[in-house]
C-alpha positions in Angstrom: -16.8 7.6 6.6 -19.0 7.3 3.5 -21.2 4.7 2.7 -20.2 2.4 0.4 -20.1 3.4 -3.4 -21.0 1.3 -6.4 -18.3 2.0 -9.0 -19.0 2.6 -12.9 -17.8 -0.4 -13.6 -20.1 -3.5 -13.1 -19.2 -5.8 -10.7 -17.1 -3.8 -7.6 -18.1 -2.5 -4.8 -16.4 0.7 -3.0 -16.1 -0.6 0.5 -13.6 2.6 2.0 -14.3 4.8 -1.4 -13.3 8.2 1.0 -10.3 7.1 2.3 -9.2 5.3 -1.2 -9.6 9.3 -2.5 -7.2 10.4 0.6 -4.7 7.6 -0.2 -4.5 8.3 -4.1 -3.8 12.4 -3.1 -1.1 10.9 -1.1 0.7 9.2 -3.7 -0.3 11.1 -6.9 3.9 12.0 -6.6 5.0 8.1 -6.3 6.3 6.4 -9.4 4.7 3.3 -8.4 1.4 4.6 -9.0 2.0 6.7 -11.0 3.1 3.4 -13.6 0.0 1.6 -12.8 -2.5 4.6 -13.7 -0.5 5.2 -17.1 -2.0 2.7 -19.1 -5.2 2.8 -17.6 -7.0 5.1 -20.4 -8.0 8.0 -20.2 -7.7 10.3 -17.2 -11.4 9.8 -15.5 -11.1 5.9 -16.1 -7.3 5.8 -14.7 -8.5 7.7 -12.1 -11.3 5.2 -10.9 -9.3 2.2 -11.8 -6.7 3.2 -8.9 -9.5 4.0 -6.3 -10.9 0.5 -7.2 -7.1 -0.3 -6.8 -6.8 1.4 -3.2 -10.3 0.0 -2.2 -9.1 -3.0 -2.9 -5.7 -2.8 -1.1 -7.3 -1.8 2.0 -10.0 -4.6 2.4 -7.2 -6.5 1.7 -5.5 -5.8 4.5 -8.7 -6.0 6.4 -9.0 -9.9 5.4 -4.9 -10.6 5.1 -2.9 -8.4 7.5 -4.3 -5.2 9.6 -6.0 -2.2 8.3 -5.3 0.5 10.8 -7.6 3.5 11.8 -7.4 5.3 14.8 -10.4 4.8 17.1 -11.2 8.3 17.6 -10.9 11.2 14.7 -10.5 8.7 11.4 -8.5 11.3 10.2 -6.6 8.5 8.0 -5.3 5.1 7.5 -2.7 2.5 7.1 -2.4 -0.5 5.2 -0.3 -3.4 7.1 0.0 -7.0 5.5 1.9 -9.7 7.7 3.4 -13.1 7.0 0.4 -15.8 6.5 0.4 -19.6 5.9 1.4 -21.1 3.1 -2.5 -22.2 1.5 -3.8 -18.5 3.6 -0.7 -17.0 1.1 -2.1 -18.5 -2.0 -5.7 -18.2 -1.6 -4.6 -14.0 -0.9 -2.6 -13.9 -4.3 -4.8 -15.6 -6.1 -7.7 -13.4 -4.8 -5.3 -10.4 -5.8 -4.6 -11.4 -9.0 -8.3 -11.9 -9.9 -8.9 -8.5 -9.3 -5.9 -7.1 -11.5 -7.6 -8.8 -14.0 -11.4 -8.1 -13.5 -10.9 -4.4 -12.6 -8.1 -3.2 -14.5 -7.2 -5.2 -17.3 -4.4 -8.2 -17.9 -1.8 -5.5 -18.9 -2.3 -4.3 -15.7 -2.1 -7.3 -13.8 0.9 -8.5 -15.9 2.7 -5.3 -14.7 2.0 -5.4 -11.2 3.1 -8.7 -11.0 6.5 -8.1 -12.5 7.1 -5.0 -10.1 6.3 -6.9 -6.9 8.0 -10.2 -8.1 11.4 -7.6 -8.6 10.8 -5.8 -5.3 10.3 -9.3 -3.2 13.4 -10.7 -4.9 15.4 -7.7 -3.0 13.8 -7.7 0.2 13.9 -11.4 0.6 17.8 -10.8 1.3 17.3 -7.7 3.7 14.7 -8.5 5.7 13.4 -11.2 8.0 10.7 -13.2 7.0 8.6 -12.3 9.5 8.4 -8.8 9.1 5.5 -6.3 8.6 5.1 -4.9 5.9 3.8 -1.1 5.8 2.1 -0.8 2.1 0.2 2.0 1.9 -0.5 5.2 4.4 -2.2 8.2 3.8 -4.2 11.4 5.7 -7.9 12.2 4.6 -7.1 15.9 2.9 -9.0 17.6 6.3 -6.6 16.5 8.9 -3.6 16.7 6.3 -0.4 19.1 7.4 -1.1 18.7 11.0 1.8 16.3 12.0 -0.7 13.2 12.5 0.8 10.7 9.6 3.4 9.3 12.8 -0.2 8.4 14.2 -1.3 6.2 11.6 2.0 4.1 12.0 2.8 4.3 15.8 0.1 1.8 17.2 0.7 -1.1 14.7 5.0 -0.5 15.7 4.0 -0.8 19.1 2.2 -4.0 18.2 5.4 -5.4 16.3 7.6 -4.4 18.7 5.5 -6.5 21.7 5.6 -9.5 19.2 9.2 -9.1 18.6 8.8 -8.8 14.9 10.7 -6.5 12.5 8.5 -3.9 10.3 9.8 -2.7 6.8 8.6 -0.4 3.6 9.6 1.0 0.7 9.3 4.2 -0.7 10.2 6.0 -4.4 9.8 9.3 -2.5 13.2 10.3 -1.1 11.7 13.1 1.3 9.3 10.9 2.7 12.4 9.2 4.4 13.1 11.4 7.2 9.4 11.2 8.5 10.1 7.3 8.0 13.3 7.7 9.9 11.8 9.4 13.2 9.4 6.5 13.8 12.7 3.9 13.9 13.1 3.3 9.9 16.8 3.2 8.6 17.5 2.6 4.8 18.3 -0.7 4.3 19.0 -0.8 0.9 18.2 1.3 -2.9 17.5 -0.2 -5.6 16.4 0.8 -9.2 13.1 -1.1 -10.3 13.2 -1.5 -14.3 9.4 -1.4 -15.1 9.2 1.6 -13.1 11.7 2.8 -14.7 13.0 4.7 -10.9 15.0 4.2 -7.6 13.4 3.5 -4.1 14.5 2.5 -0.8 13.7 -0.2 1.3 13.6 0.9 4.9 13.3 -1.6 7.3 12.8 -1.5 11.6 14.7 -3.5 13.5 
């Protein structure tokens, strides 16, 4: 892993800047992102703003939920947050939303909030409340198209599955479903997001 990399823009700090890279290759094809980045500027500036974005997501997870590498070849990593206290809940959104702001702008912030306020309204009927939730999961381009995504996902499933807790995630990438659907996933529901502007699938694991 590289050492940690001070961004152009003052005030961040790249904590996991080379696996931010491999996660934004993996979802340069999802609509999610892809709506994010799209009023970001122009294309070297949208560009950082999403690593900042990814960076962010996965010391998130580190301080909120689990952040997942395997303990041998770090050949990726996955992005797991999990049901907190009420005040632990608030001080994470609140922390979330300050860095919408700071790092990419109130329009940005304003969006993401409306997208996961729509795709928590659906889920809330679906899936149990203390369910996993998979967010982000991505290969390091090196160790890509060598079958080793399922090893990203696997050990956190086996740790949900020895608490007795459902896992879930959604995804605007249809063919990603089948490699979802071999670890356990089933599609639990599709809906069509309106910001987005696009359908995805919430696949949950009993």
């Amino acid at each position: 892993m590289t050492l940690p990399d001070t961004d152009h823009r003052p005030g961040y700090q790249f904590v996991y800047r080379e696996y931010a890279q491999a996660l934004y290759d993996a979802l340069v094809e999802d609509a999610f992102y892809i709506t994010m980045e799209q009023q970001l500027g122009e294309q070297r500036e949208a560009r950082e703003a999403m690593l900042r974005y990814l960076d962010y997501s996965m010391v998130e997870a580190r301080d909120y939920g689990t952040l997942y590498f395997p303990e041998t070849h770090r050949h990726g990593v996955a992005v797991w947050s999990q049901p907190l206290a009420p005040a632990r809940e608030t001080q994470r959104k609140s922390a979330k939303l300050e860095f919408l702001r700071s790092h990419m702008g109130t329009a940005s912030a304003t969006r993401y909030q409306g997208i996961a306020d729509f795709m928590s309204r659906q889920s809330a009927a679906l899936v149990d409340a203390s369910a996993w939730y998979l967010s982000i999961v991505g290969v390091l381009p090196a160790w890509q198209n060598r079958g080793l995504g399922g090893a990203l996902i696997a050990p956190v499933l086996e740790q949900a599955d020895r608490a007795g807790v459902p896992t879930f995630l959604e995804t605007f990438t249809p063919r990603n479903e089948p490699f979802y659907q071999r670890l356990g996933y089933r599609v639990a529901g599709t809906f069509f997001e309106p910001t987005i502007g696009a359908h995805y699938s919430l696949m949950l694991r009993e």
